[in-house]
C-alpha positions, 0 to 999 in steps of 0.5 A: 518452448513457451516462456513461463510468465512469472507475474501470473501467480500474482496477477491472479491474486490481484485479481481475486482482490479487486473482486473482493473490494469491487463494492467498498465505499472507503478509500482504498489504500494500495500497496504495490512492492517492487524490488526496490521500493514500496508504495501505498496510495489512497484511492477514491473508490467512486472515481478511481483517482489517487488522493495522496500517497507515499513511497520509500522514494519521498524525500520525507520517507527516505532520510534516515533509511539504509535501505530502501526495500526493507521492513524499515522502509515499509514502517515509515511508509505506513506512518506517513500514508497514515499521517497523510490521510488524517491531513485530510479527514480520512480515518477509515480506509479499506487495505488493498494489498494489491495481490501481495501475500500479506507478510513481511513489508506489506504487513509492517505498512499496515501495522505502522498505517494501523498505529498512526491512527487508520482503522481499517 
């Protein structure tokens, strides 16, 4: 009997969004969920490299958090992505949701990124 790929669903949904941003000019900023953290980078489209981020591992973002996979977490993140891009002169950015159904804590970063001044 063959073993069920659980990441197929998701890898076809990333798929279909690459697709869709394969012609932006914006950084992108990507948002990948784990189990137990969550993290949001911002990409120079044109290169592909990684011009800052932050996760619910950054020692900034963690403190004062009880958990670290919640919507809380996911709030913080945003702030300090956002933060982090107006640092350097980035205001307007495409979001990546990366192949996450855009609910719960990938929503809650980018209504926090949203607040703290990103237009996207």
């Amino acid at each position: 009997m063959a073993q069920r790929d659980s990441k197929a669903p998701w890898r076809r949904r990333k798929k279909h969004v690459i697709k869709q941003l394969a012609n932006c000019e914006r950084p992108l900023l990507t948002v990948y969920r784990s189990g137990r953290h969550i993290y949001a980078q911002l990409v120079d489209p044109l290169t592909g490299k990684t011009v800052t981020g932050a996760s619910s591992r950054t020692p900034g973002v963690r403190e004062g958090l009880s958990s670290t996979q919640n919507a809380d977490a996911a709030i913080k993140v945003g702030t300090a992505i956002a933060k982090l891009a107006l640092d350097r002169d980035i205001r307007e950015v495409t979001f990546n949701r990366n192949g996450f159904v855009y609910t719960g804590k990938v929503r809650a970063l980018a209504d926090a990124a949203r607040e703290a001044g990103l237009k996207f």
